[in-house]
C-alpha positions in Angstrom: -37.3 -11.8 24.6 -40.2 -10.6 22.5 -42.1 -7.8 22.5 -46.1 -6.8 21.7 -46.6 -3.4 20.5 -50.6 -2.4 19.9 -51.1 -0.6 16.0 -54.3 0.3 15.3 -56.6 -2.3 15.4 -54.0 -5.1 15.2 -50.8 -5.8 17.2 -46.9 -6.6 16.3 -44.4 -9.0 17.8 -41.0 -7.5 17.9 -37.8 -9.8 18.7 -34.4 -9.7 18.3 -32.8 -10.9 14.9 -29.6 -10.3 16.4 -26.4 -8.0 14.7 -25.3 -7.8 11.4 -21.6 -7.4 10.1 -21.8 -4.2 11.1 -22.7 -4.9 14.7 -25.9 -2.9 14.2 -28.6 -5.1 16.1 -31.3 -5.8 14.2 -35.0 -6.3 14.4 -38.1 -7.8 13.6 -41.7 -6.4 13.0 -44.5 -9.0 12.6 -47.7 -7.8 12.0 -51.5 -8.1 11.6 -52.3 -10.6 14.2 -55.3 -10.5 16.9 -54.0 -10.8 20.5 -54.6 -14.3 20.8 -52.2 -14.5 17.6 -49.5 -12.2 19.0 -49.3 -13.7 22.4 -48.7 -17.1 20.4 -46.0 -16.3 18.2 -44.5 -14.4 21.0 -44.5 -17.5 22.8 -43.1 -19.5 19.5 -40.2 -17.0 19.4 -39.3 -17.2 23.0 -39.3 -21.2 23.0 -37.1 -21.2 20.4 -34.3 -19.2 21.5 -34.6 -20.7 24.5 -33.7 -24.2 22.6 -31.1 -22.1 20.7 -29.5 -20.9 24.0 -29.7 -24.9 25.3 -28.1 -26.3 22.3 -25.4 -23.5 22.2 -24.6 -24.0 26.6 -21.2 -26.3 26.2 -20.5 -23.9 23.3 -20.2 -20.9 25.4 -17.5 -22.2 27.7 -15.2 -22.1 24.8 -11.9 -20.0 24.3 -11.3 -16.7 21.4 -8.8 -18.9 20.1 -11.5 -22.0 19.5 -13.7 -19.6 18.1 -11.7 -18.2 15.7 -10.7 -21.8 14.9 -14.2 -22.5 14.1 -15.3 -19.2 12.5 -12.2 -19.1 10.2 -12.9 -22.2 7.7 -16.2 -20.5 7.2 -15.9 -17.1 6.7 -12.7 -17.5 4.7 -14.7 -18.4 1.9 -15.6 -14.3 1.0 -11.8 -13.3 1.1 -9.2 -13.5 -2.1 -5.8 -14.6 -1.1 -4.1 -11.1 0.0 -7.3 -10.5 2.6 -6.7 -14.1 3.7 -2.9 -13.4 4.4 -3.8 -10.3 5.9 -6.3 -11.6 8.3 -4.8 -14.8 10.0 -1.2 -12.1 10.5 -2.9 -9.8 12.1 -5.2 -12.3 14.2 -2.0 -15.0 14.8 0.1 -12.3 15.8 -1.6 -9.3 17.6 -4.8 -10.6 18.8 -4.9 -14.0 19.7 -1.6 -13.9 21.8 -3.7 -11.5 24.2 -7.6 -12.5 23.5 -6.8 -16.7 22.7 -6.8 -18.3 26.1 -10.1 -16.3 27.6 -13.4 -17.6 27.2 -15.5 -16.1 24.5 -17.9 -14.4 26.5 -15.8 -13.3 29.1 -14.2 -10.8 27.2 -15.1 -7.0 28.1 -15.0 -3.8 25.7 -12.1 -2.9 27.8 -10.3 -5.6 26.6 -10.6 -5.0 23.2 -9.2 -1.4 23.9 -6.2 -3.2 25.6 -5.5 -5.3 22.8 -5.3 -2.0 20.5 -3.7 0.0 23.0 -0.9 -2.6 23.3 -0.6 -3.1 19.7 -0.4 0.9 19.1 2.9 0.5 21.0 4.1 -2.5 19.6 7.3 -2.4 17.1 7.1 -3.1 13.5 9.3 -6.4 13.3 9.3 -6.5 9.7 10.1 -2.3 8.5 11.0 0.3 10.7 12.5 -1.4 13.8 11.9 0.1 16.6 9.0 2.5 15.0 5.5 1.3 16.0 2.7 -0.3 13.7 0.9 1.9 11.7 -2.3 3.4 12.7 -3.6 1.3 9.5 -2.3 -2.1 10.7 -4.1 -0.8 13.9 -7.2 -0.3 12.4 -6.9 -3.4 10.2 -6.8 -5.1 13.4 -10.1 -3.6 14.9 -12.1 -4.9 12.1 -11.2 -8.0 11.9 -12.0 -8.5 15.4 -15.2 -6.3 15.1 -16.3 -8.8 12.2 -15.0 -12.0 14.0 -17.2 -11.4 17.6 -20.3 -9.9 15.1 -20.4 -13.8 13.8 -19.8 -14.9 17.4 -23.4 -12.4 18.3 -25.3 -13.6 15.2 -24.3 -17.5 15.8 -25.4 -17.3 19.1 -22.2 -17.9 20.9 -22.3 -14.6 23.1 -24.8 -12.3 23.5 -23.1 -9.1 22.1 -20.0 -7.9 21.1 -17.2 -6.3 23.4 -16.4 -4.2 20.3 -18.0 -1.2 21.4 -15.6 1.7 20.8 -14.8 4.0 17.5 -12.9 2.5 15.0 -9.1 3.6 15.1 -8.3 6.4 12.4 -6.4 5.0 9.2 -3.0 6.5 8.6 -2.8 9.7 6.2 -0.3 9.4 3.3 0.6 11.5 0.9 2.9 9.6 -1.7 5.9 11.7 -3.6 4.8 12.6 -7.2 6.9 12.5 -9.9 5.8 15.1 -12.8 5.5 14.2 -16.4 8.6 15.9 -16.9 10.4 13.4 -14.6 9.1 10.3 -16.2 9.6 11.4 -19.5 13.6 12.5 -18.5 13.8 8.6 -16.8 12.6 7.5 -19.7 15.2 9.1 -22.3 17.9 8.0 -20.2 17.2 4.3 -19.5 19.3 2.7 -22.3 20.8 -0.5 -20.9 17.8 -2.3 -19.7 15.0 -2.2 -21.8 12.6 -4.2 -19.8 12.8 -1.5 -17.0 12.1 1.1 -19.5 8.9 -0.5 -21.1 7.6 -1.4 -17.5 7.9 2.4 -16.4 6.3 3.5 -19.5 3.8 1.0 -19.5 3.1 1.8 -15.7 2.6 5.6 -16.6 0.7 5.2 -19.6 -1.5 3.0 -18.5 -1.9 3.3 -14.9 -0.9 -0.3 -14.0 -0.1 -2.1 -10.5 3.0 -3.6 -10.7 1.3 -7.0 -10.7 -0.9 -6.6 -13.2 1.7 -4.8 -15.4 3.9 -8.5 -15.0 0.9 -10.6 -15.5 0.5 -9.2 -19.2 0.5 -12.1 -22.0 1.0 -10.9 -25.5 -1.8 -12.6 -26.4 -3.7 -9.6 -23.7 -2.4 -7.2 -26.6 -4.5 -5.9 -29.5 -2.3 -4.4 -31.8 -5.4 -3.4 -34.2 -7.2 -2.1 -31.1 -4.3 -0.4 -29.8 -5.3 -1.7 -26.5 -4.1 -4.1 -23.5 -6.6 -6.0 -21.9 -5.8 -6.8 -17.7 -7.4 -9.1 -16.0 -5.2 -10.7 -14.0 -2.1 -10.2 -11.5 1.1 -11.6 -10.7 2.1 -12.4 -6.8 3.7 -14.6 -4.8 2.1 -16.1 -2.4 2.6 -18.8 0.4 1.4 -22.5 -0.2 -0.7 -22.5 2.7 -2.7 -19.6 1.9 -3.4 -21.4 -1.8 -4.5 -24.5 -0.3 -7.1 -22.6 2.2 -9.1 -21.0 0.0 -9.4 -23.9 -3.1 -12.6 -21.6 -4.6 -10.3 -18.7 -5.3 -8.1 -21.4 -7.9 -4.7 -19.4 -9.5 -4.7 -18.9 -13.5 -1.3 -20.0 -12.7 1.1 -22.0 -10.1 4.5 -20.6 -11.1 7.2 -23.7 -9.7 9.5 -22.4 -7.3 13.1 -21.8 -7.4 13.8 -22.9 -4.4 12.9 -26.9 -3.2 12.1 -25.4 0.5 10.5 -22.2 -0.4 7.2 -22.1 0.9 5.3 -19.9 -1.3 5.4 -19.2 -5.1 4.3 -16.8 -7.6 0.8 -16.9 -9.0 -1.0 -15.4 -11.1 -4.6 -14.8 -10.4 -7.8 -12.0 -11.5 -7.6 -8.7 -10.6 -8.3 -8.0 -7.1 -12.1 -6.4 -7.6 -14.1 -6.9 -11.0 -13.8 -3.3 -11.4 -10.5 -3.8 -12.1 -11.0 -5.7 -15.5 -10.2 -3.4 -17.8 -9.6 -2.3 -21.0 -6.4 0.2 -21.7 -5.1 1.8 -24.8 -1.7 2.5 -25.9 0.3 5.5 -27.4 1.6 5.0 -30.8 5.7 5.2 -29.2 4.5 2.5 -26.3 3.0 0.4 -29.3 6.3 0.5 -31.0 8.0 -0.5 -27.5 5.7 -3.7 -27.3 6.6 -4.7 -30.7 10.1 -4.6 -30.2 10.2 -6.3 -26.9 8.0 -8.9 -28.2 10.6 -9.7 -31.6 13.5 -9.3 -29.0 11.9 -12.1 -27.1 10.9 -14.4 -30.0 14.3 -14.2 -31.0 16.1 -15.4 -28.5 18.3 -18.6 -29.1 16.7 -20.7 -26.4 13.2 -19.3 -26.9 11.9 -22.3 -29.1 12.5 -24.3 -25.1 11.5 -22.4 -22.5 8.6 -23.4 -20.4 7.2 -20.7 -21.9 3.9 -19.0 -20.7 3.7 -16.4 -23.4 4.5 -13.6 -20.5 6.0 -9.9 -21.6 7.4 -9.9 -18.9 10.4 -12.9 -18.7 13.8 -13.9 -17.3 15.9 -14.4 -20.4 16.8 -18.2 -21.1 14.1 -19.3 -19.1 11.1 -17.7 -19.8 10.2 -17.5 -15.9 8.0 -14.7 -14.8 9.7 -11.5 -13.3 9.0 -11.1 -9.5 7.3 -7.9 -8.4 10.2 -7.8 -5.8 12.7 -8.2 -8.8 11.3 -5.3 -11.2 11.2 -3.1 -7.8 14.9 -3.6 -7.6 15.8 -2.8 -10.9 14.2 0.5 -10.3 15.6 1.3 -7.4 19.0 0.2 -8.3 18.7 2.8 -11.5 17.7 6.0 -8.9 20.5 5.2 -6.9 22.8 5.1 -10.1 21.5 8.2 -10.8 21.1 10.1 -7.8 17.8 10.9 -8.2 16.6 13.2 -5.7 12.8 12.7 -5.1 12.8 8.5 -5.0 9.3 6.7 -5.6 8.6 3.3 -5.7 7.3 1.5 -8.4 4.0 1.9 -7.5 4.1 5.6 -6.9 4.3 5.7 -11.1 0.5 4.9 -11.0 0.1 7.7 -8.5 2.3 9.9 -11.0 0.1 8.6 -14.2 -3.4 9.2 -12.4 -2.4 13.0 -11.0 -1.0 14.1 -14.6 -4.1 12.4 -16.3 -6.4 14.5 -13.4 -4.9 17.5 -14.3 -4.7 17.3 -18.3 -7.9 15.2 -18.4 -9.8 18.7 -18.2 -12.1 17.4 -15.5 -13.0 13.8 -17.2 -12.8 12.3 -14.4 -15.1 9.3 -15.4 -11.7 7.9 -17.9 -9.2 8.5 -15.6 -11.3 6.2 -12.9 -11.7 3.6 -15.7 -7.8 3.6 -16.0 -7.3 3.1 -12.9 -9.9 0.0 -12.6 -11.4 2.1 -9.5 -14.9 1.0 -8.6 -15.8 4.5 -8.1 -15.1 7.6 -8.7 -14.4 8.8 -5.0 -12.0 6.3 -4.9 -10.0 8.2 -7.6 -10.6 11.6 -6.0 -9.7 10.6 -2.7 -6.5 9.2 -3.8 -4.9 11.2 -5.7 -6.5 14.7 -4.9 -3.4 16.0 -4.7 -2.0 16.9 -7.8 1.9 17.7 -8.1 3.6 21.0 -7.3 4.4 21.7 -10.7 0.9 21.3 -12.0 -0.5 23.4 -8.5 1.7 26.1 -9.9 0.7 25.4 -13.4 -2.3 26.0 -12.4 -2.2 29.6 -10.6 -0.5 31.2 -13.6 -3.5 30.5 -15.3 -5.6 31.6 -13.4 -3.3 34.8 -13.2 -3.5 35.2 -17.1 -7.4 35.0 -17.3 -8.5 36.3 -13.8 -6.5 39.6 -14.0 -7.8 40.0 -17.8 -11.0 40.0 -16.7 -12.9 43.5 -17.8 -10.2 44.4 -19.4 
């Protein structure tokens, strides 16, 4: 329904524009007409939803699961491949098994607070058995139904959305930290596999995902620059999920190993434009690159491998190295080792962009750019905490100028 509100000497039609993403209903001021003018358009408005609402009738008899069908192929089109993948799990696997089979606009807020009270208890299949989801998956799961019945409002289907309650909190982590100390010691004694050793010191250096680390070409390195240019990422990723989103085309389809595998590896841009970036080298990593890359061109069956210029490369076959794979090495190294505080790959960027907080002497601004964050609360909320060693580091000096003070 619209509205007339009086303004002076003139008078406004208000109507409903329906909600937005966020599920914020909006608004609409029209003003500046005579009364005569505002009781027409208010007229105009109300015939037209009322056509809306006729064409839409046999529409709202239909099921979650039909909806989703339908809003899927269309909103897909704003996600990059890991979103996608994320999405249709968490919709295929906690949400529609409860919501599918009721009509659209029967569904009640307290059936969206079922749904994430049922998944809050629901075991992780896939890590941790018998733990249940994470309060992220949880909230993951919220949003994408919060976005999914916020098209439903603004297409017309129902009238508003169920999702009415707070959004579930996010889990809090706190990764371990390795100290410069501890990546420089890993460093001095990896001496039998010199891939491993580059990727950790490229990782650290650098501050690189593990995909974009295995997606470098040679040709990404300026040697006269000193610098690495990354702009893309290596994953694997399921067939399916390629041929649903066709605008988000790979750099690269990787064949697969295996004749019924049903994904392969890819490689694809960065995840956000921010994370195109330029990142410069230390003079010992340079020297690491240059003899990985002679140790590669002289292999004996270099001259015929498929070969896609990659740093990264199985030997005799030039074939990427899976993320998976270059996790294994370094896990497989801590355990021959016995190292005491484990990490996982990825927890080296976390390492590289603490030690670069704390020696950076507050330039934040080129630590963020390292990183490829789009902001610079991004950086601070992630790694605001810095590593015992440099907490300590820290207080002494404090100690040595505080107490000196007047003195």
């Amino acid at each position: 329904m619209a509205s007339i509100l009086k303004r002076g000497k003139t008078y406004t039609v208000i109507y409903d524009r329906g909600a937005d993403e966020s599920g914020k209903r909006k608004q609409a001021w029209e003003g500046g007409y005579t009364y005569r003018e505002a009781l027409k358009r208010k007229a105009e408005i109300e015939y037209a939803k009322s056509k809306t609402n006729g064409t839409n009738k046999q529409l709202r008899h239909m099921t979650a699961m039909e909806f989703y069908e339908l809003w899927l192929p269309v909103y897909r089109v704003n996600w990059q491949f890991s979103t996608y993948r994320m999405a249709t799990d968490i919709m295929n696997h906690h949400v529609l098994p409860y919501l599918g089979e009721m009509i659209l606009t029967s569904i009640t807020p307290l059936d969206i607070e079922r749904v994430l009270s049922y998944i809050r208890l629901k075991p992780n299949l896939k890590k941790n058995m018998g733990q249940p989801l994470s309060a992220t998956t949880v909230h993951h799961t919220y949003s994408y139904m919060r976005l999914m019945f916020n098209k439903a409002v603004e297409w017309g289907f129902i009238d508003e959305s169920p999702v009415k309650c707070k959004p579930p909190k996010r889990s809090s982590y706190t990764p371990q930290i390795w100290t410069a100390d501890m990546v420089r010691s890993t460093l001095d004694s990896i001496t039998d596999h010199p891939m491993l050793r580059l990727a950790i010191h490229l990782a650290f250096v650098c501050s690189l995902r593990i995909g974009e680390l295995l997606a470098i070409r040679i040709t990404d390195i300026d040697f006269d620059d000193e610098s690495i240019t990354i702009n893309k990422t290596l994953q694997r990723m399921e067939s399916e999920t390629i041929h649903a989103l066709p605008n988000h085309t790979p750099y690269t389809i990787f064949d697969s190993q295996r004749e019924d595998s049903q994904s392969c590896l890819i490689i694809k841009e960065t995840k956000t434009p921010s994370s195109h970036r330029k990142v410069y080298l230390t003079q010992p990593l340079i020297a690491e690159l240059k003899e990985r890359i002679r140790r590669i061109e002289s292999e004996s069956d270099y001259h015929n491998w498929d070969h896609n210029g990659l740093l990264f490369c199985v030997p005799e076959s030039g074939a990427p190295v899976e993320p998976k794979l270059c996790q294994k090495w370094f896990s497989k190294w801590q355990d021959r080792n016995y190292v005491h505080t484990r990490i996982t790959f990825h927890q080296l960027r976390h390492a590289s962009t603490t030690y670069k907080l704390v020696i950076g002497q507050g330039d934040i601004k080129s630590v963020q750019a390292d990183n490829g964050h789009a902001n610079i609360k991004m950086t601070l909320d992630h790694y605001a905490g810095t590593a015992e060693e440099n907490r300590r580091t820290l207080t002494n000096r404090i100690g040595q100028h505080f107490y000196s003070i007047g003195k």
